[in-house]
N, C-alpha and C positions, 0 to 999 in steps of 0.2 A: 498482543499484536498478531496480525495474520498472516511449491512443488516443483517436481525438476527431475530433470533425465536427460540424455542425449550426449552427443557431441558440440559442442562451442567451439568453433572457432577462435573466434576473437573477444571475449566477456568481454562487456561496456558495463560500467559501473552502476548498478540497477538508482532508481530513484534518488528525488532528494529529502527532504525533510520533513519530518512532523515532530512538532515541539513542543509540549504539549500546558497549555494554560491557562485557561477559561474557569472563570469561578463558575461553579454548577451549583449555583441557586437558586431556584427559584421556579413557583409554578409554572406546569407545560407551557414553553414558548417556542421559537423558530428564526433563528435570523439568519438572512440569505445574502451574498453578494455572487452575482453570476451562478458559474460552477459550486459557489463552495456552501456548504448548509450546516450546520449547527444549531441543535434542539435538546433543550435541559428538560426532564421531566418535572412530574411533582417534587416541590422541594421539601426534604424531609422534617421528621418532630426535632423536637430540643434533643431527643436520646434518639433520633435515628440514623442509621448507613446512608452510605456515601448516594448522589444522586447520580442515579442513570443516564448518561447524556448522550448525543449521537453527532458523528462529524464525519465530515470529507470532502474532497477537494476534488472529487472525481465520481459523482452519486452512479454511472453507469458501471465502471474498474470495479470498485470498492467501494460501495456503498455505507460504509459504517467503520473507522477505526479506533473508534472509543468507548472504552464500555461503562467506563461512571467516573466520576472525580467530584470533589468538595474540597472546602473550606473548612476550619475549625479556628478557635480562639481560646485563649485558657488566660484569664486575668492572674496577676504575681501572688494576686490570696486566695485564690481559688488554687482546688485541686483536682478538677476535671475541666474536658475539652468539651466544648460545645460547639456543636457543627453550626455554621449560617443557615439557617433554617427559618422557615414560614411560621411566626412570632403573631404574627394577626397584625403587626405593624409596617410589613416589608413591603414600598411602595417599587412597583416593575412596571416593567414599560420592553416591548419588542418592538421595535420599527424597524423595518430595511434590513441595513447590515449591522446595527447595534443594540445593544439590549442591557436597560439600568434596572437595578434594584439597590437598594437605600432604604437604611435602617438608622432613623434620624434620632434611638435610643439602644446603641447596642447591647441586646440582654436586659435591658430596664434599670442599667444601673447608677443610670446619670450622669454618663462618662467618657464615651465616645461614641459618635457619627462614623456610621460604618456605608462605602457606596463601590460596588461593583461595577466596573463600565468592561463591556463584550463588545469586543467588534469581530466583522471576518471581513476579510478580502482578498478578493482573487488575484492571484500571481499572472495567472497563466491558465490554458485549458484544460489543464488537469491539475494544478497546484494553487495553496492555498493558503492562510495564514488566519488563526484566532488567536488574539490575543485579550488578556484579561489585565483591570488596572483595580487595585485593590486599595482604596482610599479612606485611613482613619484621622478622625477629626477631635481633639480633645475640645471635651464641652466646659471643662470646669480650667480652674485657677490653676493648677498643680500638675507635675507629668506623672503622666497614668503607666505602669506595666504591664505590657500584655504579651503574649505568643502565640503566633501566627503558626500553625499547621495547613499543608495543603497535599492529598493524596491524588495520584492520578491511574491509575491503571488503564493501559493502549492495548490495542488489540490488533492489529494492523494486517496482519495475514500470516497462514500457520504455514511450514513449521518455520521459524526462527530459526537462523543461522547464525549471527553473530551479536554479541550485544557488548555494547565499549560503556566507561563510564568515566567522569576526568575527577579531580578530586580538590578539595580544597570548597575555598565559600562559593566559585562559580560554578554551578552543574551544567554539563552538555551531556544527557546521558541516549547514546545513540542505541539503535536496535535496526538488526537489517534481517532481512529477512528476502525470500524470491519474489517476492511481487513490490515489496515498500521498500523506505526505509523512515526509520523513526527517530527525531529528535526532541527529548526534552528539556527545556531549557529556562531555569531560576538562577539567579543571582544573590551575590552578599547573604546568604546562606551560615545559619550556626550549627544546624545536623543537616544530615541530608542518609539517606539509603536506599537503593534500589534491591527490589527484592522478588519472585516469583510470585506471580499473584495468589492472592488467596481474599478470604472472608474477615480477613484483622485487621488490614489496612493499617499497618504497621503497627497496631496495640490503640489506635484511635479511639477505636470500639469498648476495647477495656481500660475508663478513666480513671486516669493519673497515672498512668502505667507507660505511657509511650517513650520509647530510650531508643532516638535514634543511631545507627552504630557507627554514622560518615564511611558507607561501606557498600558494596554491590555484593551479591550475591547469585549462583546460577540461578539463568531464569528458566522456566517450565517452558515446553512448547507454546508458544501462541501468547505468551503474557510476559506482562512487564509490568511493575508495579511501581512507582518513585514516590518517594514520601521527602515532603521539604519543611524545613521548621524554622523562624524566623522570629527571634526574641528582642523587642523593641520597646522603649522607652517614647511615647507620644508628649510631647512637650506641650504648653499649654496654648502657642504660636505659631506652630508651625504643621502642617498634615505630616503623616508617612504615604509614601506609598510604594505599594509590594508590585511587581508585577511577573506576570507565568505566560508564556507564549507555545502556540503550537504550531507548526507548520507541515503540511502536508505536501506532497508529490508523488503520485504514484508512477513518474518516470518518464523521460525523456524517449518516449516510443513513440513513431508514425503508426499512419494506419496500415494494415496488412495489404499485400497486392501480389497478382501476379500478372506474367508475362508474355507473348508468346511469342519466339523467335523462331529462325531460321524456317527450310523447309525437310518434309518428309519424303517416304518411297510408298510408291504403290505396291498393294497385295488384290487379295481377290476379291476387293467390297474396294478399290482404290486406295486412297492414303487414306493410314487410319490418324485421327486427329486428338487429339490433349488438351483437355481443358480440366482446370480449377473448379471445380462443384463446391466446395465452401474451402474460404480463404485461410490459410493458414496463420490464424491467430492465435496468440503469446495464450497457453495453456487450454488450449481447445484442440480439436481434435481433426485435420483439414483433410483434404478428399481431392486428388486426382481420378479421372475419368479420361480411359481410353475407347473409342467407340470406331467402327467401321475397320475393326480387327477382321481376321480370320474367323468364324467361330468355333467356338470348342478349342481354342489352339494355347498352349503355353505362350505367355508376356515374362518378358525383362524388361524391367523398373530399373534403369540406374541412373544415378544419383551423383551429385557432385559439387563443388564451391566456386565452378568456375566457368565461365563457355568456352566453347573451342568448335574448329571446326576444320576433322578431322576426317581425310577418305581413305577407308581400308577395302580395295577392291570394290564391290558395288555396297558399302557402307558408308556413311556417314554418321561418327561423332560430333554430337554436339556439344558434349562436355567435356570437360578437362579430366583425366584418367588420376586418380591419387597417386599417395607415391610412391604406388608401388609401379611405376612405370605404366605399361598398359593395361593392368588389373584395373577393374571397375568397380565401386561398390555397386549392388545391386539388390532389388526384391523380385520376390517372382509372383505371379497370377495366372489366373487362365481369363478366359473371353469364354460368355456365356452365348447363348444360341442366335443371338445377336451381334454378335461380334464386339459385344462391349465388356471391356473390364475397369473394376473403383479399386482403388488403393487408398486408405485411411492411416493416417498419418497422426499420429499424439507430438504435438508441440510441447516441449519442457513448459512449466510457470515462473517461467523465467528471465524476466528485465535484462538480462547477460546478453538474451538471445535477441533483442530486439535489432532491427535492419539487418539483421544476418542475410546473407543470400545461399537459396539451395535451388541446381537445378536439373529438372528430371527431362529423361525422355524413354518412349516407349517401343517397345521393338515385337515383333510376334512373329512366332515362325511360321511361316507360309510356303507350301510347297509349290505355288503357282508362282513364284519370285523365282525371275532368271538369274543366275550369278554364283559366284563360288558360297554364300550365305544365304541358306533358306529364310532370308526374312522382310517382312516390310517394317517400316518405321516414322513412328510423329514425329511433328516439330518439335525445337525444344522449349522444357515450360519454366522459367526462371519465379521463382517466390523469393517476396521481399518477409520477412516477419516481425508482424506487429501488433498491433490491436485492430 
């Protein structure tokens, strides 16, 4: 699953959900609702890894929060897993927001109807949900034993910061991280473990060897691995069905904006003026521009959480001083031969910071300013931060 710096104010609880559950079988295909997209690559041999799949509920944010997942099967007299795989018999089908495939002899052994149904649907303009319904069918007289494996490894955005997991037959196994958060979510469960990703996919790989631990494990930067196993008795009357759900949201954030309030003082080019050159968006990097400064002259950049409007002699504040009384925080610049100066600003990647408000105003000394302070000063520039 898939950065941060600064001060916060106020953290808002970053994102909602990704859950992760989509059978990933089957040749390249694509299903779309609105915002949300999901694409299974080639689906693999009888003895091969997990399939590649791709999803998200936000293709502009996060374009990709999963890096492969599959299915497996291990009948009660068998002693190897066999992934759902491309058999020469797997009939698929993508349309719209759903996508079947159906295996009307699973493994060729006479014995269960196997049909994957994929759907997605949009929440919301950045949130999103796939889920998957995993449907065995007994063909013959007699109940069949089988066991259901299902591996998922997310990828959501780096580095990971916390990752929960609950315990027992229901898994909710969350993962949060500064841009997502991630929820996976299987039910009536016999093993279950989440584990840092790796290339073994919980021992899948090496057959008849897989021993889930019903256990979490630290995860790696950037990965999460959950492995679910589901040991069932298919009657000869009645289907099963397994289902795995994903949901996505990369967060409750508006879009970025800024402001521009109050008024300024003239210097020797008039009132020097403040604008926004790129918007201060959630882990990009945004850009004040002060212009018709002094030039050549030192700028005060200061900064704040709040307006105010405040006269010291022939000054005027327009922010709210911290607490340290009248102490300001502040940056400093010069104005180039034009009287213009840029300040660049690094946004944390950070969902905490989303609607935050920060606001600047710029000051330059100027010796042609009458008054006990040699300066003239912009408006003030109020930033909202968002996407």
């Amino acid at each position: 699953m898939s950065q941060e710096t600064a001060r916060t104010p106020r953290p808002v609880l970053l994102a909602v959900w990704l859950a992760v559950a989509i059978p990933c079988a089957h040749a390249q295909g694509t299903i779309q609702d609105g915002n949300v997209q999901y694409t299974i690559h080639a689906l693999p041999s009888a003895d091969g890894d997990t399939v590649d799949c791709d999803f998200t509920a936000d293709p502009l944010f996060a374009p990709d929060v999963l890096r492969e997942q599959g299915w497996w099967y291990r009948f009660d007299d068998e002693t190897e897993e066999t992934p759902f795989h491309d058999d020469g018999t797997v009939v698929q089908s993508y349309v719209g927001p759903r996508a079947d495939l159906a295996w009307d002899d699973l493994g060729g052994r006479d014995r269960l109807r196997a049909r994957m149904g994929i759907e997605v649907l949009s929440t919301g303009s950045a949130s999103g949900v796939v889920q998957s319904r995993l449907t065995l069918t007994n063909r013959t007289s007699e109940p069949i034993g089988i066991t259901i494996f299902h591996y998922v490894d997310v990828d959501a955005c780096i580095p990971e910061t916390d990752v929960t997991f609950g315990s027992g037959p229901d898994q909710t196994i969350v993962g949060e991280c500064a841009l997502q958060q991630v929820r996976v979510r299987a039910t009536q469960l016999d093993r279950w473990e989440v584990q840092p990703s790796s290339d073994s996919e919980c021992g899948l790989l090496d057959p008849g060897r897989l021993r889930l631990a019903n256990s979490g494990l630290p995860l790696l930067r950037g990965d999460q691995s959950a492995c679910f196993c589901w040991k069932r008795t298919v009657p000869p009357d009645l289907p099963i069905v397994l289902v795995v759900r994903l949901d996505h949201d990369s967060g409750p954030c508006g879009a970025a904006r800024s402001i521009t309030y109050g008024q300024g003082a003239p210097g020797v080019l008039g009132v020097p003026e403040i604008a926004t050159s790129a918007l201060p968006r959630i882990g990009e990097t945004a850009e004040l521009e002060l212009s018709f400064g002094r030039p050549r002259s030192f700028v005060i950049w200061l900064f704040g959480f709040d307006r105010a409007n405040t006269v010291v002699d022939n000054l005027t504040f327009l922010i709210q001083p911290g607490p340290r009384g009248l102490q300001f925080d502040f940056l400093t610049g010069v104005t180039d031969p034009q009287g213009v100066s840029t300040l660049q600003v690094p946004v944390p990647a950070s969902l905490s910071f989303c609607a935050e408000l920060i606001y600047w105003q710029g000051f330059v000394v100027d010796d042609s300013v009458q008054g006990t302070f040699p300066f003239s000063y912009t408006a003030g520039e109020q930033w909202v931060l968002g996407r």
